[in-house]
LUMSE-693723 format. One record per residue (C-alpha): residue number from 1; z, x, y. Coordinates in steps of 0.02 Angstrom, whole numbers, plus 50000, padded with zeros to 5 digits. Layout:
[node NUM, [Z, X, Y]]
...
! end
This chain:
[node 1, [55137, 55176, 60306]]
[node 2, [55203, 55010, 60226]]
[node 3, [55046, 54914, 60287]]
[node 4, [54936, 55026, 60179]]
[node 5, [55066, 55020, 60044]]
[node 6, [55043, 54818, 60041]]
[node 7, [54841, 54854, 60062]]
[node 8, [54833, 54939, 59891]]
[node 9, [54946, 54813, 59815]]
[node 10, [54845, 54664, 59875]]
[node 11, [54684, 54770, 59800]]
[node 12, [54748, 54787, 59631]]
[node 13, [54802, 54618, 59608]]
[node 14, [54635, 54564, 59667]]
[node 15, [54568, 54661, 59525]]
[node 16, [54672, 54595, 59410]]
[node 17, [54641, 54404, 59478]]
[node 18, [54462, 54450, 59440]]
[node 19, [54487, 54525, 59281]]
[node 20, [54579, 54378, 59197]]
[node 21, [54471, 54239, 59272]]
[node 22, [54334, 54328, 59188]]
[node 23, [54442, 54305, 59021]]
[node 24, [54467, 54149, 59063]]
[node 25, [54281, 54102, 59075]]
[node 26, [54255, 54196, 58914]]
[node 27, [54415, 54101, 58812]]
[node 28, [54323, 53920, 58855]]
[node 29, [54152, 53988, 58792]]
[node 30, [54228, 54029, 58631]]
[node 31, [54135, 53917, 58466]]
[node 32, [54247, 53852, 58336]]
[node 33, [54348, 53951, 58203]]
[node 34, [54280, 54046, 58059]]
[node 35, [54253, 53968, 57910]]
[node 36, [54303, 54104, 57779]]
[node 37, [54224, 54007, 57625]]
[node 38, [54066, 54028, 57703]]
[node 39, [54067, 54192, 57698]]
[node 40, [53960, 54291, 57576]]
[node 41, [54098, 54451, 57602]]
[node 42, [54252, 54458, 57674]]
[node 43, [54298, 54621, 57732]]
[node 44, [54478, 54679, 57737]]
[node 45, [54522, 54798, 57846]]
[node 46, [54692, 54899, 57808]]
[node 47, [54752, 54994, 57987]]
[node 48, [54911, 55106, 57934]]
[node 49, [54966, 55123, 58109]]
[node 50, [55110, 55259, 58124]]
[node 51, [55294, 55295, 58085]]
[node 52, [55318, 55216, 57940]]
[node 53, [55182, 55106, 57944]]
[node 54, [55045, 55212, 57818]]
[node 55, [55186, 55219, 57714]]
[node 56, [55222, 55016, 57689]]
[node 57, [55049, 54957, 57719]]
[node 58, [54988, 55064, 57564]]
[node 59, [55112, 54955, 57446]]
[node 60, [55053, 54805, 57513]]
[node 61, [54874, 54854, 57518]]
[node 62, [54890, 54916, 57334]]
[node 63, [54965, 54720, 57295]]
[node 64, [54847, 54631, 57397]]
[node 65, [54713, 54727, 57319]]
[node 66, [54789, 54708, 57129]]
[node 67, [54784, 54483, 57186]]
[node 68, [54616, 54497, 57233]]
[node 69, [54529, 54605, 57094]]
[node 70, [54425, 54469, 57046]]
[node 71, [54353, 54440, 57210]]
[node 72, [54321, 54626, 57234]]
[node 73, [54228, 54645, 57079]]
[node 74, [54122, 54480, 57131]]
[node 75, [54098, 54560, 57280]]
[node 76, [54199, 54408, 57386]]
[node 77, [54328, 54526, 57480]]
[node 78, [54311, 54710, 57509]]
[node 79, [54433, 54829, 57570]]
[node 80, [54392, 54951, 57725]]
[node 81, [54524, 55087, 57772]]
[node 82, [54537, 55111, 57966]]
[node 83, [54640, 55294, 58006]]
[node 84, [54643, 55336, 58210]]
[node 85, [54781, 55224, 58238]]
[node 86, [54926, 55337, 58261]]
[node 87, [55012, 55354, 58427]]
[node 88, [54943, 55562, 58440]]
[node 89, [54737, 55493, 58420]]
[node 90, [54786, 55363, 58551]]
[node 91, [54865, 55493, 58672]]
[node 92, [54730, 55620, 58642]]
[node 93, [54588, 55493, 58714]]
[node 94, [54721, 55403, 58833]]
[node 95, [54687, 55227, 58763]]
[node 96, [54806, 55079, 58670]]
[node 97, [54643, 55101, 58549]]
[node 98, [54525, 55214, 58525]]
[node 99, [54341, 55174, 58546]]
[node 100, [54274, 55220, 58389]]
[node 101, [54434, 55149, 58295]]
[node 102, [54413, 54973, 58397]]
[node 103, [54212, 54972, 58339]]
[node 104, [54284, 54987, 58140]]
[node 105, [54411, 54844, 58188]]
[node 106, [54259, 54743, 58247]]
[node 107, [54170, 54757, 58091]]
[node 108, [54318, 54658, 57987]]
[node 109, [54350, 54486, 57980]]
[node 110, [54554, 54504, 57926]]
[node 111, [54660, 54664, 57969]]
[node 112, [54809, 54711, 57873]]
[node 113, [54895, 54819, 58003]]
[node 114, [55045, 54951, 57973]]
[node 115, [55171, 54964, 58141]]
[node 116, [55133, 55064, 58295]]
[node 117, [55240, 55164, 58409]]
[node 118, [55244, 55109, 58589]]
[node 119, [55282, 55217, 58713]]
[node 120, [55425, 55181, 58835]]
[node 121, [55506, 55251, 58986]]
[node 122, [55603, 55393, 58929]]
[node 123, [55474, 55455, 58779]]
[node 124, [55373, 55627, 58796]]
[node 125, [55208, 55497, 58777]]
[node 126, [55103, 55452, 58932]]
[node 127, [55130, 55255, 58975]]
[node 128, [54998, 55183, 58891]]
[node 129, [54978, 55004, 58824]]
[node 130, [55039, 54934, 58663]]
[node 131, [54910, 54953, 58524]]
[node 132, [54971, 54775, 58467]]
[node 133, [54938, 54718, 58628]]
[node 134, [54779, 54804, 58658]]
[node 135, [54706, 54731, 58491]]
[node 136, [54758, 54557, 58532]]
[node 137, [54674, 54560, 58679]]
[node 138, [54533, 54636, 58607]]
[node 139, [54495, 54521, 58466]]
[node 140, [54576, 54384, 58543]]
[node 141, [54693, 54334, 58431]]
[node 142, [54784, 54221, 58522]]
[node 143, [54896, 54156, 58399]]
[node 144, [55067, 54228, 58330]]
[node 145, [55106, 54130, 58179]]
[node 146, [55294, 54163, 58100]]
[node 147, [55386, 54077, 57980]]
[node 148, [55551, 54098, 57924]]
[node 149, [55631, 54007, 57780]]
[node 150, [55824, 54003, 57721]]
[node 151, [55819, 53868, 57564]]
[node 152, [56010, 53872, 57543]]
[node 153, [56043, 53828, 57723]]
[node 154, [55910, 53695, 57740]]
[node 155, [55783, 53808, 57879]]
[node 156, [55603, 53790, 57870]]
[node 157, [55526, 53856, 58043]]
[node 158, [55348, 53889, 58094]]
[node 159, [55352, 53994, 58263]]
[node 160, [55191, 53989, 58368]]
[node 161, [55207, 54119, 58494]]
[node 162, [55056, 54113, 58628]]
[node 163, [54986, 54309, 58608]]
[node 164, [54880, 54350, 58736]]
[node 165, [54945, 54269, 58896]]
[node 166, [55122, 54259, 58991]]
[node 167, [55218, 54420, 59011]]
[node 168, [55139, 54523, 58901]]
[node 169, [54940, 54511, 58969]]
[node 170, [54951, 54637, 59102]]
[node 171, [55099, 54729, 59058]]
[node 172, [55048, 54887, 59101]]
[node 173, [54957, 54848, 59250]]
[node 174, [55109, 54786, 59368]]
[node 175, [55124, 54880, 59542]]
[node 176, [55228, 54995, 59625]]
[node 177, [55228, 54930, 59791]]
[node 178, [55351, 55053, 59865]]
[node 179, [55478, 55154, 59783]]
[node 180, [55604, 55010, 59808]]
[node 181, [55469, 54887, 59740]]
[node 182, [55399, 54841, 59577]]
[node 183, [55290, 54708, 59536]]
[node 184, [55228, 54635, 59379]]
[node 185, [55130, 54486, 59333]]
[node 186, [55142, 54334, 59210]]
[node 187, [54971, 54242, 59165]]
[node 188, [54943, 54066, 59127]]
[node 189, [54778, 53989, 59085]]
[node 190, [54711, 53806, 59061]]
[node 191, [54634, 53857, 58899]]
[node 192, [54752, 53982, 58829]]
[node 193, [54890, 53834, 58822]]
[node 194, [54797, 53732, 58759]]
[node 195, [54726, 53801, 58614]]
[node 196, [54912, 53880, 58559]]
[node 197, [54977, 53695, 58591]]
[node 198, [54837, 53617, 58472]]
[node 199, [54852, 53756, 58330]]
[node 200, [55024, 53707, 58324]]
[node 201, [55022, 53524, 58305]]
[node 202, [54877, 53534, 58183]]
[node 203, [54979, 53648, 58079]]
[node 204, [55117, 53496, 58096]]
[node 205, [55014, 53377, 58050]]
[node 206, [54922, 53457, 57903]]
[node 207, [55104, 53520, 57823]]
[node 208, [55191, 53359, 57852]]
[node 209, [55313, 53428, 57997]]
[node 210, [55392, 53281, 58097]]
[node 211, [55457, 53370, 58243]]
[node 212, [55372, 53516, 58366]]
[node 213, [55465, 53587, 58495]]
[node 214, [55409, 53660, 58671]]
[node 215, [55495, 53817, 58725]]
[node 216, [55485, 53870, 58890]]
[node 217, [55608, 53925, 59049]]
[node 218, [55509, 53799, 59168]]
[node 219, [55667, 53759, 59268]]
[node 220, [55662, 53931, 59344]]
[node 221, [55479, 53998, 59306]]
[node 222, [55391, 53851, 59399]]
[node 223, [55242, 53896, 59401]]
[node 224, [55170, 53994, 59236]]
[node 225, [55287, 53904, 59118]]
[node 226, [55295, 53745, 59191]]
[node 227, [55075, 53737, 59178]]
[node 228, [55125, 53797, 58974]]
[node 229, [55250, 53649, 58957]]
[node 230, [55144, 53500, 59057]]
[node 231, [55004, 53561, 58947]]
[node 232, [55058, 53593, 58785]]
[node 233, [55157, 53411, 58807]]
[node 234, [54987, 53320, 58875]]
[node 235, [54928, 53392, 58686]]
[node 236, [55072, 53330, 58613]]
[node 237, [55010, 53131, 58631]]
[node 238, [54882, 53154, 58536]]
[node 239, [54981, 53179, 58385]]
[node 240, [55090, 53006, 58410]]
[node 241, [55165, 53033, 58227]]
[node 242, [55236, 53196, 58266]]
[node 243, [55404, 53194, 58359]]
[node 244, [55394, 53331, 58536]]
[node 245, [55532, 53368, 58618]]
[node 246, [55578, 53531, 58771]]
[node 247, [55704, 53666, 58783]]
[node 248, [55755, 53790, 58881]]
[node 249, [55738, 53968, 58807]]
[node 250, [55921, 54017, 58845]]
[node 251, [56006, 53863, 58758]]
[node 252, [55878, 53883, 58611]]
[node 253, [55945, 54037, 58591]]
[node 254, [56090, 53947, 58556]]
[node 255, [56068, 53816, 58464]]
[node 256, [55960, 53914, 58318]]
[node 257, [56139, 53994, 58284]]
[node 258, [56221, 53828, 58260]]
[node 259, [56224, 53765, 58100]]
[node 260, [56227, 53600, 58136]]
[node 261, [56077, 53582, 58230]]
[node 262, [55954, 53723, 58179]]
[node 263, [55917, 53634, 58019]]
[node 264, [55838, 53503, 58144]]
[node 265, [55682, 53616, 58204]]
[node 266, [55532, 53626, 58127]]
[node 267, [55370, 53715, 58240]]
[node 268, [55390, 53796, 58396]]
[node 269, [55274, 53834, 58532]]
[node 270, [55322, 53977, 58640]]
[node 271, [55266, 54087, 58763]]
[node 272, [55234, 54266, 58743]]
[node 273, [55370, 54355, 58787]]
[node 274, [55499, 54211, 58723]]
[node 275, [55406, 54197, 58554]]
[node 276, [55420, 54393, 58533]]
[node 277, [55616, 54392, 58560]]
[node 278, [55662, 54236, 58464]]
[node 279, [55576, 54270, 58301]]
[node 280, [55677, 54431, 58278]]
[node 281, [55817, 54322, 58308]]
[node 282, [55753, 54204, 58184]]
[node 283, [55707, 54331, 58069]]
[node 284, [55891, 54396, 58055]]
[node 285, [55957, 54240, 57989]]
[node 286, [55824, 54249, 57839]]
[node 287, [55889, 54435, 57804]]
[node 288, [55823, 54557, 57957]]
[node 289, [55644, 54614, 58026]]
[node 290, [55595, 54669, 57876]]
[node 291, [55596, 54517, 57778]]
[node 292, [55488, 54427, 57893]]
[node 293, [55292, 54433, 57892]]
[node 294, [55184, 54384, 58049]]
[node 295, [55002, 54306, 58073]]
[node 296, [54882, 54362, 58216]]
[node 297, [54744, 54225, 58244]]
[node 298, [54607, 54200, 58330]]
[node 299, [54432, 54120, 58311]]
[node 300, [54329, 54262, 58260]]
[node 301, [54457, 54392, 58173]]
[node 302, [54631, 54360, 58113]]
[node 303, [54774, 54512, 58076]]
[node 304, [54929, 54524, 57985]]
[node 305, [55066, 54617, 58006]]
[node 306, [55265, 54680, 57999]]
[node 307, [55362, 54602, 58131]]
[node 308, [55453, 54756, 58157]]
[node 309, [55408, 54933, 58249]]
[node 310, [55343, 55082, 58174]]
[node 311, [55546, 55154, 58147]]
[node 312, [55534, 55337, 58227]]
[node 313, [55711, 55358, 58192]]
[node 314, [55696, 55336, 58018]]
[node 315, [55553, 55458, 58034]]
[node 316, [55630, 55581, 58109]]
[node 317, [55797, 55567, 57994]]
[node 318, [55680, 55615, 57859]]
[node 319, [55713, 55448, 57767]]
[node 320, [55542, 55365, 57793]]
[node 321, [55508, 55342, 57597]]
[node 322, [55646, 55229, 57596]]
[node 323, [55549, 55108, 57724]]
[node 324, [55559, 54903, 57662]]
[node 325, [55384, 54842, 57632]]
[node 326, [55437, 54655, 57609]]
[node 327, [55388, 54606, 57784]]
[node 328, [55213, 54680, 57761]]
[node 329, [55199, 54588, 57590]]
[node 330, [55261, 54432, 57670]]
[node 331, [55126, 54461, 57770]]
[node 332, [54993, 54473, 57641]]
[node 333, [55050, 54295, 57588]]
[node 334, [54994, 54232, 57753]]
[node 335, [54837, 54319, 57726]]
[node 336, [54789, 54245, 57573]]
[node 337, [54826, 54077, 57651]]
[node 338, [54711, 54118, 57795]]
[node 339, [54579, 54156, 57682]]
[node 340, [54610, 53992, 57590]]
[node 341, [54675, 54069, 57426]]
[node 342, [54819, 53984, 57414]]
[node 343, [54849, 53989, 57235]]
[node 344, [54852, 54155, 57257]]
[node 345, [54995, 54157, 57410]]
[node 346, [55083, 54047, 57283]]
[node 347, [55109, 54196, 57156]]
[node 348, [55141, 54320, 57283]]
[node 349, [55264, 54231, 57398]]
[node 350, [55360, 54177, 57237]]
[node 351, [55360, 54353, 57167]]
[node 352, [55440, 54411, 57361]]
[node 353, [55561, 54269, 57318]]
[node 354, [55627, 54333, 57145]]
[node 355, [55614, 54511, 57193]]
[node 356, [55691, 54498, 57362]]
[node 357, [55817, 54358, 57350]]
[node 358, [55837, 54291, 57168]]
[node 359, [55828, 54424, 57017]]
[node 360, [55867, 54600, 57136]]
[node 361, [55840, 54704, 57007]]
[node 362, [55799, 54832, 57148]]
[node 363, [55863, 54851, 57336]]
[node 364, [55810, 54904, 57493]]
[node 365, [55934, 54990, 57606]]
[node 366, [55819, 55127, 57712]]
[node 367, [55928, 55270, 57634]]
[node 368, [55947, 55352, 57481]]
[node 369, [56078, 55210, 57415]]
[node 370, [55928, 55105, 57389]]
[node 371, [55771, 55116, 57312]]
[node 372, [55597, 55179, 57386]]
[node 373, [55476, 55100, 57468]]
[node 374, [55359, 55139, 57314]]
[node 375, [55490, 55085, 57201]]
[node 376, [55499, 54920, 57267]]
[node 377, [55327, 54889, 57266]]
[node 378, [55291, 54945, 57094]]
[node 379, [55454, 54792, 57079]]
[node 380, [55340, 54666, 57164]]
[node 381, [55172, 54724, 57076]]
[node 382, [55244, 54714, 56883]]
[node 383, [55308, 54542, 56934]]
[node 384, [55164, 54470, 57031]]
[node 385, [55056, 54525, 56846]]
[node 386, [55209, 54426, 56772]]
[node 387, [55163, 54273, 56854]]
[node 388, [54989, 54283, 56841]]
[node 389, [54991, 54277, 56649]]
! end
């Protein structure tokens, strides 16, 4: 009985060996990146997810939409809604995304996108994949870009999280060997490395950073992160003004709540998995989840999103018009820098700044102590048309 246990085993992973050298193949027969001011129309594609993702990604839709009037009426940017995303359109087809909703997706160039429920062990939903997941795999955006500033304590970091390799690839395609067995699988590729690697340091170079660091657990995890450290450090020499050093995920952990020395980073490349945990650490420093915005690139499509989940608690409790839109409309100012309206990121992230951390006239607290998610953004919009007098 075992041997034909360990027969079935061996044939999935085969499949799945097949299935990402295939991906592999396809990531080094990728062209170059998209150049947006090329473009006759870009086309914006706003994805409210679920929970209380319609809810936040309307206020930041509505801003984004207010910055950009004069490119709509030119006929430069135009908005697209996307609906189908919630968790009961996924379970009713069985998919992370559904077909037709993946075709829509396709026909953007940038995706605002609300927060998604993922189901877990435990939840009445059938196991399937993470629609965040699914759509970076998808599109191949292979690159998740967060940043997380704290002026007053002297913290500028860039986090470039590898997102569509290591941990996270195959996550819902690991094995059940036995009943006393479970297997899952980390993936590694020449390419995907690589390309993280080089976003990163060209980002360094371009803003000026003197220092990129290398996060990986290579002491342990040999083989997957040790090919991610030799190669993102083999990029590294070709950027000889730029300062590279290594650590360890566990003592990074560490030394990002040290005051003395977190002032000292500057970019980070990370694996998957590690890049996913240590921004929400990161992000609580700056104020929580919800202050944080988060970039999605790849070569063909970028998308922007909340760093944080879709809340079903707060959903459930009934208190889901209270939601915090600030890390949605921190990511619209990552959006408008991707598009290479910077001028326009300007207003906006200075706007989050006063709103958020300077003036407070309002305050988000998720309950009804605090102000409502509409509230707020009415906050931002009146001050953003402030600034742009």
């Amino acid at each position: 009985m075992r041997e034909n246990e360990i027969k079935d085993a061996l044939e999935k992973f085969e499949t799945l060996v097949r299935e990402q050298l295939e991906r592999s193949d396809s990531i080094n027969a990728q062209g170059d990146f998209i150049d947006y001011d090329k473009l006759d129309t870009i086309t914006i594609g706003v994805c409210g997810g679920d929970g209380i993702g319609p809810i936040i990604t309307k206020e930041a839709a509505a801003v984004l939409e207010f910055i950009l009037s004069n490119e709509v009426q030119n006929k430069k940017v135009e908005f697209k809604t996307i609906d189908g995303l919630t968790i009961e359109n996924r379970v009713a087809v069985n998919k992370a995304i559904p077909d037709d909703v993946l075709v829509e997706l396709k026909k953007c160039h940038i995706i605002l996108k609300g927060p998604t429920t993922t189901p877990q062990a435990g939840d009445p939903w059938p196991n399937i994949e993470s629609a965040n997941v699914a759509m970076r795999k998808a599109l191949d955006l292979f690159a998740n870009v967060r940043p997380v500033k704290i002026p007053d304590e002297g913290v500028d970091w860039t986090f470039f999280r590898e997102n569509t390799e290591g941990a996270y690839a195959v996550g819902s395609k690991g094995v059940n060997v036995t009943d006393d067995l479970a297997v899952d699988f980390v993936i590694a590729t020449t390419e995907g490395c690589q390309r993280i690697s080089r976003l990163a340091y060209e980002y360094a170079r371009k803003n000026d950073k003197e220092r990129v660091s290398i996060i990986t657990k290579a002491n342990v995890i040999k083989t997957t992160d040790g090919k991610f450290l030799r190669l993102a450090k083999e990029i590294g020499t070709e950027y000889p003004e730029i300062m590279t050093d290594e650590w360890y995920i566990d003592i990074l952990t560490a030394k990002l709540i040290d005051q003395n020395r977190r002032r000292d980073f500057k970019v980070f490349i990370l694996p998957n998995l590690y890049g996913d945990i240590i921004t929400d650490e990161a992000a609580e420093f700056q104020g929580g989840v919800g202050t944080a915005g988060s970039a999605n690139i790849g070569k063909k499509y970028a998308m922007f999103e909340a760093i944080h989940g879709s809340a079903p608690r707060m959903m459930s409790e009934g208190r889901g018009a209270y939601a915090d839109p600030c890390s949605m409309l921190r990511a619209c100012v990552m959006l408008l820098q991707h598009i290479n309206m910077q001028d326009k990121a300007d207003i906006l992230e200075r706007a989050l700044d006063i709103c958020m951390i300077e003036e407070k006239r309002l305050e988000i607290t998720g309950r009804e102590s605090g102000c409502t998610c509409t509230e707020f953004g009415s906050y931002v919009m009146e001050t953003v048309k402030s600034l742009s007098k």
